[in-house]
BATORTOR-980066 format. One record per atom (N, C-alpha, C): residue in three letters; x, y, z; atom name. Coordinates in steps of 0.05 Angstrom, whole numbers, always signed. Layout:
% BATORTOR-980066
r|east|north|up|a
ALA|X|Y|Z|CA
...
% end
This chain:
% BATORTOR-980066
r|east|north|up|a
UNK|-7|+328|+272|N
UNK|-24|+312|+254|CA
UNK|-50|+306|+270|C
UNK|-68|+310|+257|N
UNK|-108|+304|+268|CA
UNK|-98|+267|+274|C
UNK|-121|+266|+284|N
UNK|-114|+232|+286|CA
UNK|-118|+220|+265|C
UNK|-140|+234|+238|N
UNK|-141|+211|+213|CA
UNK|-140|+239|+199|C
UNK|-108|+233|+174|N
UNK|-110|+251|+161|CA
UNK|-110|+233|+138|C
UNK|-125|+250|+114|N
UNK|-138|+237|+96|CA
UNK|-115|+242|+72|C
UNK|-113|+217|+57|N
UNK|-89|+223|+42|CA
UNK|-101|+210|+12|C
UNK|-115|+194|+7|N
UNK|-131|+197|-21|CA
UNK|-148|+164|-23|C
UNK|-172|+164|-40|N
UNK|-187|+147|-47|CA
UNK|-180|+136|-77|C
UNK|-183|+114|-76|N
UNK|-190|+100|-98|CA
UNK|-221|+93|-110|C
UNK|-220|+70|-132|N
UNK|-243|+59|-137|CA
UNK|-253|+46|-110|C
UNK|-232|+29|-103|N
UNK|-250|+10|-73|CA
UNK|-240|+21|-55|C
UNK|-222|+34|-43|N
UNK|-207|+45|-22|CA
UNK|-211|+68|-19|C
UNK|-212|+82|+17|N
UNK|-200|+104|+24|CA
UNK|-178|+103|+41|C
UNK|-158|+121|+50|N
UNK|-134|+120|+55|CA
UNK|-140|+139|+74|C
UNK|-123|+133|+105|N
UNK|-125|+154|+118|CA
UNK|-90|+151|+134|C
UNK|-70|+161|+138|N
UNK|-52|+163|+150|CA
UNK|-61|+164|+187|C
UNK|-54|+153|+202|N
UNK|-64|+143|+228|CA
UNK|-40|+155|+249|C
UNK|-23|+148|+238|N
UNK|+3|+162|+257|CA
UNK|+36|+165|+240|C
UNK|+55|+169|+251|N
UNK|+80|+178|+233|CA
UNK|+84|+144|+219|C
UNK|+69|+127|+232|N
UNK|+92|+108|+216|CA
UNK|+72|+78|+199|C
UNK|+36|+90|+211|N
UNK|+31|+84|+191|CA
UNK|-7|+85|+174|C
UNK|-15|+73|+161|N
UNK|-37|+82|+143|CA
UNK|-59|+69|+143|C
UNK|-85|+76|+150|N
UNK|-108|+42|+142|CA
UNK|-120|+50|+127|C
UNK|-130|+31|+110|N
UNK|-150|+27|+74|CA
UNK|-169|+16|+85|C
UNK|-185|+34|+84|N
UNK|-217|+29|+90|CA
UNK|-231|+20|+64|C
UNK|-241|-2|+52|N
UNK|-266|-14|+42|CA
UNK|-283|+8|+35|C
UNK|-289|+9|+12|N
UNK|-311|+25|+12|CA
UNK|-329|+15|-9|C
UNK|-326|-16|-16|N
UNK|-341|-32|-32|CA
UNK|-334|-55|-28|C
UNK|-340|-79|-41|N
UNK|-330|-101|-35|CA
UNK|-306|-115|-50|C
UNK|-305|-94|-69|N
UNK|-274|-99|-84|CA
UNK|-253|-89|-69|C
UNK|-259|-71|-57|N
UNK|-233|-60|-25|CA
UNK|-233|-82|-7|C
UNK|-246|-93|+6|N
UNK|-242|-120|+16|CA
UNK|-233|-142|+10|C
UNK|-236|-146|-29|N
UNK|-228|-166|-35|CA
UNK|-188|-145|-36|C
UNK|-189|-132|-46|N
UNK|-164|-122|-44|CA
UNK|-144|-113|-15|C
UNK|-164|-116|+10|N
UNK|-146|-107|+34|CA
UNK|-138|-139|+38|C
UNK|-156|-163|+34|N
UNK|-149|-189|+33|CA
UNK|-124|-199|+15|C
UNK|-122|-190|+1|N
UNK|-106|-194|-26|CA
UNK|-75|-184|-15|C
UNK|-75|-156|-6|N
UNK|-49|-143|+2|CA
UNK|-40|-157|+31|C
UNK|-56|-165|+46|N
UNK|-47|-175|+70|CA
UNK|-51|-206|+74|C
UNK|-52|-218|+47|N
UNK|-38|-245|+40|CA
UNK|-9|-254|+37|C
UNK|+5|-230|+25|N
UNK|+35|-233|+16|CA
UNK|+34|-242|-15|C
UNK|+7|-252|-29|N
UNK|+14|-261|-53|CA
UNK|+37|-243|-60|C
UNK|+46|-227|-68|N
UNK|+50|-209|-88|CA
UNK|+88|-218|-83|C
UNK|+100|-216|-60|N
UNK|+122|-226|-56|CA
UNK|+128|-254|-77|C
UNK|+111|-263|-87|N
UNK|+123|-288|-98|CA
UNK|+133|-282|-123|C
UNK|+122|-257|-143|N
UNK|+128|-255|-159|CA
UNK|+155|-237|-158|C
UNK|+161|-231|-136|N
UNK|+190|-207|-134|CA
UNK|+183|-181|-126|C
UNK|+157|-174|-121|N
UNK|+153|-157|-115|CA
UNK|+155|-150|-82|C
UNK|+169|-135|-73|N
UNK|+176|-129|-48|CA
UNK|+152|-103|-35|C
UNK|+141|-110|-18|N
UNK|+110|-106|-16|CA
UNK|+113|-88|+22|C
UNK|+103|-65|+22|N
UNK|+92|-57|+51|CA
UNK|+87|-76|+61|C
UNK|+90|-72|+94|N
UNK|+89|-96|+114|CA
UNK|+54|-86|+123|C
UNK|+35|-99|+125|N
UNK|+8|-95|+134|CA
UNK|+2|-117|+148|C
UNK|-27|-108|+152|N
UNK|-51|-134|+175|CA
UNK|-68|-126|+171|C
UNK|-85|-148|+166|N
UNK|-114|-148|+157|CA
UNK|-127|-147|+189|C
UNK|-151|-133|+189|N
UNK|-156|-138|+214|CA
UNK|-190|-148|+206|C
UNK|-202|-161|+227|N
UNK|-236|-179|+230|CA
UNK|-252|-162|+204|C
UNK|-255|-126|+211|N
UNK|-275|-117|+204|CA
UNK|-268|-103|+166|C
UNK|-248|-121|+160|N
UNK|-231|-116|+134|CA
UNK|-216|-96|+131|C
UNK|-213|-71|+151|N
UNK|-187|-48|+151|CA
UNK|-162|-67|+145|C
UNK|-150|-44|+124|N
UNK|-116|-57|+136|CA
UNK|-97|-31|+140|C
UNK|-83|-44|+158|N
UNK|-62|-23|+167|CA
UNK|-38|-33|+150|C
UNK|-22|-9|+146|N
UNK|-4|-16|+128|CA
UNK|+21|+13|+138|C
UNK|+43|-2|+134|N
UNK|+65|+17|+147|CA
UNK|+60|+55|+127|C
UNK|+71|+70|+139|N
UNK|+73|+89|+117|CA
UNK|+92|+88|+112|C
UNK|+85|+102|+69|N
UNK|+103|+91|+53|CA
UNK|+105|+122|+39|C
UNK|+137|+136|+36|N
UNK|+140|+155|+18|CA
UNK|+137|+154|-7|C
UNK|+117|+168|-26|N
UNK|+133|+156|-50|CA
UNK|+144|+157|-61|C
UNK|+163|+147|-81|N
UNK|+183|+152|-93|CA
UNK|+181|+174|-116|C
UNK|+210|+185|-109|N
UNK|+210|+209|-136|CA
UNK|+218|+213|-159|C
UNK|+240|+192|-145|N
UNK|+267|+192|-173|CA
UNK|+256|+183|-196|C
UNK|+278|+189|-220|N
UNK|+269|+176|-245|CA
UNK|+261|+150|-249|C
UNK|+241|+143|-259|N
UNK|+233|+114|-256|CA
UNK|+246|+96|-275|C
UNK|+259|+108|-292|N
UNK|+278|+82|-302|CA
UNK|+301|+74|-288|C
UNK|+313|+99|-254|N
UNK|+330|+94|-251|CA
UNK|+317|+69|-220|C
UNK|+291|+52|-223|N
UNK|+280|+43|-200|CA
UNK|+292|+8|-208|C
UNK|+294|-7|-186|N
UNK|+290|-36|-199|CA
UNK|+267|-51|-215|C
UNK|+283|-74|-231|N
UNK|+270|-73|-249|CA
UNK|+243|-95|-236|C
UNK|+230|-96|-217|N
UNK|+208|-105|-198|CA
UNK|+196|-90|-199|C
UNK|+196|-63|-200|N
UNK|+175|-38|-201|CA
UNK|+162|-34|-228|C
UNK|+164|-47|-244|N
UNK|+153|-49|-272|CA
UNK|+128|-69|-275|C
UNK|+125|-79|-244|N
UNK|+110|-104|-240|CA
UNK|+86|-96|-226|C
UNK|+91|-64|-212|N
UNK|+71|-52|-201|CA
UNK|+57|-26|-212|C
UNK|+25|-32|-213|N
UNK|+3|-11|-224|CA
UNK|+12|+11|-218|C
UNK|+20|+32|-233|N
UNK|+21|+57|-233|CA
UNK|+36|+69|-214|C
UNK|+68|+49|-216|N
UNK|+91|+50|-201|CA
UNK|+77|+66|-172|C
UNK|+69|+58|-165|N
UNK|+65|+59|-133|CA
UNK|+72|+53|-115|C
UNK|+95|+52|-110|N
UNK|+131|+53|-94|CA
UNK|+138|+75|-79|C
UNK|+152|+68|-61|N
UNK|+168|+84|-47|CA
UNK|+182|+71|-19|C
UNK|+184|+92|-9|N
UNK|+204|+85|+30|CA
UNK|+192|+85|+51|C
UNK|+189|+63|+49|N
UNK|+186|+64|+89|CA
UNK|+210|+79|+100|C
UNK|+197|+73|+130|N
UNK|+221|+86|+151|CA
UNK|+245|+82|+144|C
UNK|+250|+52|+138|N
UNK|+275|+46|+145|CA
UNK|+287|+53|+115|C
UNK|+280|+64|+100|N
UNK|+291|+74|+68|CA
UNK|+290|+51|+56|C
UNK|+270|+27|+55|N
UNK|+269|+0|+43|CA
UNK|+254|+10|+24|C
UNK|+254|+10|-6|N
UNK|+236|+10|-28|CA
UNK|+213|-12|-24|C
UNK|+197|-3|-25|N
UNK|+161|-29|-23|CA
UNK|+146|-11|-44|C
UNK|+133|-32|-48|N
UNK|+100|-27|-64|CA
UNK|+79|-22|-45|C
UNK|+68|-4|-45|N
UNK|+46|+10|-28|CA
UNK|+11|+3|-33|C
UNK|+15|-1|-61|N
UNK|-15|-7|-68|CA
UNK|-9|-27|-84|C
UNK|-19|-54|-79|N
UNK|-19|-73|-99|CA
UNK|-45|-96|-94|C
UNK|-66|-85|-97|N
UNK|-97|-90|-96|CA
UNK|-96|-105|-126|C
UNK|-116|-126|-126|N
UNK|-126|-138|-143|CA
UNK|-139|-129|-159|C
UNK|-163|-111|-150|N
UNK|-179|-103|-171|CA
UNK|-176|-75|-182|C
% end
């Protein structure tokens, strides 16, 4: 693996995979910032949603574990994944189901 392999952009985000185990979301507006703030708050845990482990760092990157995503049938997922935009789920290392993208805007 290159040192930044590029794995996809959003409206405010780009994504680059950094090493086997994990990912940083680069800002690429100020709605990516308000959203790398947002994911590396924990809000999202309160509602049940079980969320990638990240860190916000000074210059607004966040690193965030890498996450597989999931394949299986989605009705056969918990019912917490119904809570996330465009079921954007999957496995970490340790085969823990998380939400991978759960940005505000």
């Amino acid at each position: 693996m290159s040192r930044f392999e590029y794995i996809a952009s959003g409206r405010n985000r780009a994504v680059f995979r950094i090493s086997d185990r994990n990912v940083i979301k680069i800002p690429i507006n100020d709605y990516g910032i308000a959203d790398n703030i947002y994911e590396a708050s924990g809000l999202k845990t309160m509602s049940g949603i079980k969320t990638a482990k990240c860190r916000l760092y000074k210059n607004f990157c966040l690193i965030m574990e890498y996450v597989e995503q999931a394949t299986e049938n989605w009705d056969d997922l918990p019912e917490w994944t119904f809570l996330v935009d465009c079921k954007q789920v999957g496995y970490n290392r340790n085969k823990k189901l998380v939400a991978y993208d759960f940005g505000r805007f």
